[in-house]
C-alpha positions as CSV (number, residue, x, y, z in Angstrom):
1,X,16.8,2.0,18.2
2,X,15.6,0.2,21.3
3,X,12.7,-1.3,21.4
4,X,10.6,-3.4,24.5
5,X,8.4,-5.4,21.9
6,X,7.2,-8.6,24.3
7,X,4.1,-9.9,22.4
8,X,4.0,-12.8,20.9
9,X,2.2,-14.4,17.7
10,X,-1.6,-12.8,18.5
11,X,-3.1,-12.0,16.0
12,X,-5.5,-8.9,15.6
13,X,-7.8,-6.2,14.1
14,X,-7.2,-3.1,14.5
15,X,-9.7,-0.8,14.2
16,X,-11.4,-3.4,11.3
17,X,-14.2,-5.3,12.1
18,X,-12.6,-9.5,13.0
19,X,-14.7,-10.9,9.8
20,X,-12.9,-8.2,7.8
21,X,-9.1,-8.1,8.3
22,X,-6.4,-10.7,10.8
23,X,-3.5,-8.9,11.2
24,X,-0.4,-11.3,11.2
25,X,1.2,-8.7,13.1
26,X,2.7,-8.2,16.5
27,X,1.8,-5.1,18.8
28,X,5.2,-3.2,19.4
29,X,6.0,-0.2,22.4
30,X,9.0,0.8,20.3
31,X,9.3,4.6,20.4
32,X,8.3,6.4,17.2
33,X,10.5,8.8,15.5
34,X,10.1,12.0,14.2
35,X,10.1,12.4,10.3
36,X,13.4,14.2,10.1
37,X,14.6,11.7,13.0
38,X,14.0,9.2,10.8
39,X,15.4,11.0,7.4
40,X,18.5,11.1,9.1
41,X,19.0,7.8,10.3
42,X,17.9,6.5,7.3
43,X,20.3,8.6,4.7
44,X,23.5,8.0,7.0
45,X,23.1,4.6,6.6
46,X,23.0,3.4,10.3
47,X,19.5,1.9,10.9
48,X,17.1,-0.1,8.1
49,X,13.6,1.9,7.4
50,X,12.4,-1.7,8.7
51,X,13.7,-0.8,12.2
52,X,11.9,2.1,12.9
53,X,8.5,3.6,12.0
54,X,7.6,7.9,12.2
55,X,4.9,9.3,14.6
56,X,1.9,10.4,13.0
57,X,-0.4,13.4,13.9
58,X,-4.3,14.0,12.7
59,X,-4.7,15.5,9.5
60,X,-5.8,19.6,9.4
61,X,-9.8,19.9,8.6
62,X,-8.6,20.9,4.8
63,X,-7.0,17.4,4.2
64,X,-9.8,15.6,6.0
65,X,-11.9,17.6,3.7
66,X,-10.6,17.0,0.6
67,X,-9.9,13.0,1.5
68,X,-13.7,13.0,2.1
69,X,-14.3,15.0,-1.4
70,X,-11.9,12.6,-2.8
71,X,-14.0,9.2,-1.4
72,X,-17.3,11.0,-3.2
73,X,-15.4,11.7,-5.9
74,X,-14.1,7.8,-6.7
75,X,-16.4,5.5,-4.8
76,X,-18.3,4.5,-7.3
77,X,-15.1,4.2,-9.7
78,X,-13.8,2.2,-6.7
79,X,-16.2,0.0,-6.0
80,X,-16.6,-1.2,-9.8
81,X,-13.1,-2.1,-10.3
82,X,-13.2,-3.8,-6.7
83,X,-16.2,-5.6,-7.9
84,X,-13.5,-6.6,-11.3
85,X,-11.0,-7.5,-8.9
86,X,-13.5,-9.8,-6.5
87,X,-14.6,-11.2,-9.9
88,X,-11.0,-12.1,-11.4
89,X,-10.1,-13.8,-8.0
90,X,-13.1,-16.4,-8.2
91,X,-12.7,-16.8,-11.7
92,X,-9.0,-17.5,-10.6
93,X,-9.0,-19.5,-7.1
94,X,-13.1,-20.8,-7.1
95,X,-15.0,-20.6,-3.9
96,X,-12.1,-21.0,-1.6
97,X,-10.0,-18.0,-1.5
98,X,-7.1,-17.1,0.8
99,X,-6.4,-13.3,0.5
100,X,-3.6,-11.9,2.1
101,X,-2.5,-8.4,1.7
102,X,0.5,-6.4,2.3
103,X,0.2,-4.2,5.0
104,X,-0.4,-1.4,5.1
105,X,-1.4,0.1,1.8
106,X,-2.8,-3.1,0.8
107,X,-4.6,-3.9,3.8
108,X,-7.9,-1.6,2.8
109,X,-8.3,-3.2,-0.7
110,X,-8.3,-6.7,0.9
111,X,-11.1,-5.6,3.3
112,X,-12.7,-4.5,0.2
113,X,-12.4,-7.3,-2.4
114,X,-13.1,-9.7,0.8
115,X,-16.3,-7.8,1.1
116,X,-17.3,-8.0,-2.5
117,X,-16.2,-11.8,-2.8
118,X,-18.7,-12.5,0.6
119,X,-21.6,-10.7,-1.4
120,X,-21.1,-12.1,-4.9
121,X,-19.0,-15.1,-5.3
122,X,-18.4,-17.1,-2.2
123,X,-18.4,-17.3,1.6
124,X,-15.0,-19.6,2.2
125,X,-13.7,-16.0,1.8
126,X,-10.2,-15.5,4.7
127,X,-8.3,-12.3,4.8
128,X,-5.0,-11.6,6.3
129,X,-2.5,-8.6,6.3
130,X,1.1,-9.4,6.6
131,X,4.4,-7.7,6.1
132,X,6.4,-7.6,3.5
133,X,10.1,-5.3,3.8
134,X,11.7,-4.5,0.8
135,X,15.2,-5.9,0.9
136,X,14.0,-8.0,3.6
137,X,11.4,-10.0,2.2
138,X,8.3,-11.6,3.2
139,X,7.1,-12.9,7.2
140,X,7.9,-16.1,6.6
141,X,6.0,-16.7,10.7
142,X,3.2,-15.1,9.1
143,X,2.9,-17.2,6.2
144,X,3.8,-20.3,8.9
145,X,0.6,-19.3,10.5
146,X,-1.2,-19.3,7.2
147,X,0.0,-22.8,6.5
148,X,-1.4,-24.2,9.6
149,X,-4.6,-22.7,9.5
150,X,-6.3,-25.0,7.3
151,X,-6.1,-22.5,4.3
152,X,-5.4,-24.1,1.0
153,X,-2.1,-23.2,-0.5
154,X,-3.8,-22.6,-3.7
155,X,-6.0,-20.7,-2.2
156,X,-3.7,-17.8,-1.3
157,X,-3.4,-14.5,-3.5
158,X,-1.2,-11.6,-2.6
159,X,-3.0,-7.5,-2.6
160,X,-1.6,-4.5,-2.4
161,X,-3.0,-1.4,-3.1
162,X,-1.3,-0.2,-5.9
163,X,2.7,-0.6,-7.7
164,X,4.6,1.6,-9.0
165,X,8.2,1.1,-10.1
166,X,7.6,-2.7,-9.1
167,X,9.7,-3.5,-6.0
168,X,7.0,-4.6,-3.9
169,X,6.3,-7.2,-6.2
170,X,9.5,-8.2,-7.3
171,X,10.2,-8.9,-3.2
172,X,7.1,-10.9,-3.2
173,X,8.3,-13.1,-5.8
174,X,11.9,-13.9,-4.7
175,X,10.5,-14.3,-1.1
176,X,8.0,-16.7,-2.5
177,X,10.7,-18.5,-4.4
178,X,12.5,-19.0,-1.3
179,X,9.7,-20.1,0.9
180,X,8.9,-22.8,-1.4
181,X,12.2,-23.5,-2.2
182,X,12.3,-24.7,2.2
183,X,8.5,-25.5,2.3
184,X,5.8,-28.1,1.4
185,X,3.3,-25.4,1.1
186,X,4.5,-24.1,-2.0
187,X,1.9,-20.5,-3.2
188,X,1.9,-18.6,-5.5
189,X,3.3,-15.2,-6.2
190,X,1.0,-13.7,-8.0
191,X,0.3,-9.9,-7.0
192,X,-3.6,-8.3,-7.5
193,X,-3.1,-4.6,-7.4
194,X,-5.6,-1.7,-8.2
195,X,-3.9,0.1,-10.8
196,X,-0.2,-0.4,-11.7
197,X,1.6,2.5,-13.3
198,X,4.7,-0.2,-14.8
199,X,2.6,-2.9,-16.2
200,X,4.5,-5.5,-13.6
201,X,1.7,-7.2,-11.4
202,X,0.0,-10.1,-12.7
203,X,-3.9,-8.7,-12.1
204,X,-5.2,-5.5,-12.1
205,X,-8.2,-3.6,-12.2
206,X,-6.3,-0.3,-14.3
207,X,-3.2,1.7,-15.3
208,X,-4.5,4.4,-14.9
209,X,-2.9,7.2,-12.6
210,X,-6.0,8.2,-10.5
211,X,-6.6,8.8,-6.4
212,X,-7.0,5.8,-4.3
213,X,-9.0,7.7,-1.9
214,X,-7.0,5.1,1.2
215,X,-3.3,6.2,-0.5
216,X,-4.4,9.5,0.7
217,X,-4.3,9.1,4.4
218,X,-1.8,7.1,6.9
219,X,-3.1,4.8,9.4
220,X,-6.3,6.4,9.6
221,X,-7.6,4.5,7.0
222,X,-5.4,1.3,7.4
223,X,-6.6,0.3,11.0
224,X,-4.6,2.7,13.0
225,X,-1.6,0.8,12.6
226,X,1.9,1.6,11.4
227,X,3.9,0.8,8.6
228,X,5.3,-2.8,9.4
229,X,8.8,-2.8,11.2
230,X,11.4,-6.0,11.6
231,X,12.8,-5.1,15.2
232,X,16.1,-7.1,16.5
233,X,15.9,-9.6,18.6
234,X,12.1,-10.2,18.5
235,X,10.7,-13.7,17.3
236,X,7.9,-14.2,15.4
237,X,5.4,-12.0,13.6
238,X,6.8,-8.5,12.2
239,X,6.1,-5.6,14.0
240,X,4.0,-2.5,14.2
241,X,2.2,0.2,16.4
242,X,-1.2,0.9,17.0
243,X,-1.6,4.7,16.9
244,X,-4.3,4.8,19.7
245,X,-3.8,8.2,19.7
246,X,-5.4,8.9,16.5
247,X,-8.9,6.8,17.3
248,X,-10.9,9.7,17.1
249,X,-9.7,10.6,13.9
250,X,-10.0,7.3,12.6
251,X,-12.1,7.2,8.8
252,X,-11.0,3.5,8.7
253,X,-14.5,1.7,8.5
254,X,-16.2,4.7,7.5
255,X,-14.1,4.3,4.2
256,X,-15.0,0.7,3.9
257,X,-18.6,1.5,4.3
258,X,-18.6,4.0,2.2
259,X,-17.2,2.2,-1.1
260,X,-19.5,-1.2,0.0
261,X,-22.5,1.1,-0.1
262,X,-22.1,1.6,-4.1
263,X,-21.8,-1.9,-4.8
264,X,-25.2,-2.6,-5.5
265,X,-25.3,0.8,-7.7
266,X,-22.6,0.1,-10.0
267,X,-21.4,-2.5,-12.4
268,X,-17.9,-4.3,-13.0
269,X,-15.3,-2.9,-14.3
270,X,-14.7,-3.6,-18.0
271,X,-11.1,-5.3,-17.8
272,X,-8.1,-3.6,-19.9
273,X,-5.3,-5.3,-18.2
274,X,-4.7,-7.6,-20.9
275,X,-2.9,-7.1,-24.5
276,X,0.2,-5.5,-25.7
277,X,-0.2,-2.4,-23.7
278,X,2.2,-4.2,-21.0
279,X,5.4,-3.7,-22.4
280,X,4.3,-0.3,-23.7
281,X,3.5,1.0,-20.8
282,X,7.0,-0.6,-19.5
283,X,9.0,1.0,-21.4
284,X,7.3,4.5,-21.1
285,X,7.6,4.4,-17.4
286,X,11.4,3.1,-17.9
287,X,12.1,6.3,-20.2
288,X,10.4,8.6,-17.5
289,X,12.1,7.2,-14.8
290,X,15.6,7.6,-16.8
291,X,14.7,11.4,-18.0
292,X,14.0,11.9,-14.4
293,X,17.4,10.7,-12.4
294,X,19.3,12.5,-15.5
295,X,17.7,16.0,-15.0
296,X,17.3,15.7,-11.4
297,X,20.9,14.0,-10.7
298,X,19.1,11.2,-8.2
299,X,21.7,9.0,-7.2
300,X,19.4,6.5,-5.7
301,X,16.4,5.5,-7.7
302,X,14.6,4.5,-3.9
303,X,14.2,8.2,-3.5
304,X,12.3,8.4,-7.0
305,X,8.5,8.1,-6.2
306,X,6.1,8.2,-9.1
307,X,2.0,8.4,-9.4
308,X,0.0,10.2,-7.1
309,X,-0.3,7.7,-4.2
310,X,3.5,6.9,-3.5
311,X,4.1,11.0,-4.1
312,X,1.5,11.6,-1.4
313,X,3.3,8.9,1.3
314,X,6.6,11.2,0.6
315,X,4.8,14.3,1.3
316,X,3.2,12.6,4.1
317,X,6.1,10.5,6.2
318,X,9.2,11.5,4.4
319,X,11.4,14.9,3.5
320,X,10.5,15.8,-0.1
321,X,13.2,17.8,-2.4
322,X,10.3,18.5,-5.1
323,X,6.6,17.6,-6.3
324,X,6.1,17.5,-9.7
325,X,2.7,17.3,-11.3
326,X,1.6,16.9,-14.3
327,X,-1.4,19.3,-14.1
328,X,-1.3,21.9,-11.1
329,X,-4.8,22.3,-11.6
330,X,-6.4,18.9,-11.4
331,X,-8.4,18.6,-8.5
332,X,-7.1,14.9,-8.0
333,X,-3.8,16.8,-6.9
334,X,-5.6,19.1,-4.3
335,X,-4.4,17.0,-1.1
336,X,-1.1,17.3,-2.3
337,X,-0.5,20.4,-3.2
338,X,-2.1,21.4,0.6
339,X,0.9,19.4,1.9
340,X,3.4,20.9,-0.1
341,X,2.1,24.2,1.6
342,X,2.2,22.3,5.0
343,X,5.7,21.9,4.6
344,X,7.0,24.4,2.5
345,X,7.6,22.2,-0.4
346,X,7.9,23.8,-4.1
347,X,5.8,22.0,-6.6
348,X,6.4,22.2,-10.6
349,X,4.3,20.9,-13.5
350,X,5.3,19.2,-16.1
351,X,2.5,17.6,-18.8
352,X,4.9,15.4,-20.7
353,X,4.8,13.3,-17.5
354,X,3.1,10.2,-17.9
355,X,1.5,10.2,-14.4
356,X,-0.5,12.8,-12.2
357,X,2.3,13.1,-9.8
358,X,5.8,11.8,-8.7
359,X,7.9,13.3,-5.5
360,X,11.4,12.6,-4.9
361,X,13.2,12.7,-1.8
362,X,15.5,15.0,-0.8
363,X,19.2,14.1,0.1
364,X,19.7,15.8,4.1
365,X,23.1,14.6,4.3
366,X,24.3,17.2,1.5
């Protein structure tokens, strides 16, 4: 894929507000693909996901709709265990605190817990977005441009939205261990997610299966940009695109505002994430994930994606084989069962599953 990516190491906003998110990204002109493009390219082996990013279109009215019902719905479930979250990180870090999400799906819950550390715990309160590419690791320019900003290394804890199976977060931590392994400015690898279906990341605000109103859109709620790309022969920051096309569709602050409103309505989260439920919940996901590549012959776990939020990414910017969900009549799975009639996708149910939802992708090459 070809690419005229010029930019150098500026960084940016998006459609954020500056005090609430600095991409450590670069702006790239490379040429979106289509989904099946990109399926295709991607199965036969010949380009790395990190070297190419889909188009995106505006969602119908009906998904818009139900992403807004879903936002009413959770905000003030949101907002509580965001308020946990902001409170674990000061308990954790003090009043200087460095938080730097993954882009993109962790880039609105660092807006978020940035916001609710700025209101209740602290003002020394920085938040960048980097990129992280599984099998590819960590922008190591990015976090170069962290360690000369004057931020603490102590200071520094990694977000992302949500995990899953894990592999996010087990990238973060061998990226880290090389990074410190070649740097003074050694971090830590700790990972603060929302909920995590596997028990893996180190804090969390639930296990719980449940709608992250931002997993449900694209770049419409993440500041109009892209998932992250590593393009050849371009220095410096990882790359992405800014989907101007999609401005006027864009819920991006409107979300923000939307979940900042309840703070002052709700409580904190009580906080479960501690115990012995860790390993049980391990090995229940493990057993799933086995039961599921045995019945459904998957040859490569990557195309397994369970809980609600990676399932809707498949729907969304991948070719799915099959949805399954747990309860076809849970309104939590309204959004996805409106793309699976999008694209002609057969859905089945099955309530031993120990998650709302799971996709997994279909194999184009057979």
């Amino acid at each position: 894929m070809t690419n005229t990516v010029t930019a150098k190491n500026l960084t940016f906003s998006g459609s954020y507000a500056p005090e609430d998110c600095e991409f450590l990204l670069q702006k790239s002109t490379a040429r979106p693909l289509s989904i099946l493009e990109k399926e295709q390219y991607l199965q036969a082996g010949k380009i790395h996901y990190s070297k190419m990013v889909s188009t995106e279109q505006a969602p119908s009215q009906d998904y818009l709709d139900t992403f807004k019902e879903l936002v009413g719905k959770y905000s003030d479930r949101l907002a509580r265990e965001i308020k946990l979250l902001a409170k674990t990180l000061y308990d954790l870090k003090g009043k200087h605190i460095t938080v730097v999400s993954l882009a993109r799906a962790g880039t609105p819950v660092g807006v978020l817990i940035t916001r609710a550390l700025k209101l209740y715990h602290t003002t020394d309160v920085k938040h960048y977005s980097v990129s992280i590419v599984r099998d590819r690791g960590i922008d190591t320019a990015a976090l170069e441009h962290i360690s000369k900003s004057g931020r603490a290394s102590q200071s520094i804890i990694f977000v992302d939205g949500w995990s899953a199976k894990g592999v996010i977060n087990r990238e973060l931590k061998a990226a880290v261990a090389d990074w410190n392994s070649k740097s003074s400015y050694h971090i830590c690898d700790a990972l603060c997610v929302l909920t995590d279906l596997s028990g893996n990341s180190e804090y969390i605000a639930t296990v719980d299966d449940y709608v992250i109103p931002s997993a449900v859109l694209n770049s419409t709620v993440s500041g109009l940009i892209s998932r992250t790309m590593m393009l050849d022969d371009v220095e410096g920051f990882h790359q992405c695109i800014v989907y101007e096309h999609l401005a006027k569709h864009d819920q991006t602050k409107w979300f923000v505002d939307q979940i900042v409103s309840r703070f002052e309505y709700v409580g904190v989260a009580v906080d479960n994430s501690s115990g012995a439920w860790r390993e049980a919940r391990r090995l229940t996901f493990a057993r799933y994930l086995s039961k599921t590549i045995k019945e459904f012959n998957v040859d490569d776990v990557n195309r397994i994606k369970p809980g609600v939020a990676e399932a809707t990414r498949v729907m969304l910017r991948r070719i799915p084989r099959v949805l399954i969900l747990k309860n076809a009549k849970n309104p939590d799975v309204k959004h996805l069962k409106l793309l699976a009639l999008e694209k002609e996708i057969i859905f089945i149910e099955d309530p031993s599953m120990p998650f709302l939802a799971m996709a997994i992708i279909a194999n184009i090459l057979e």
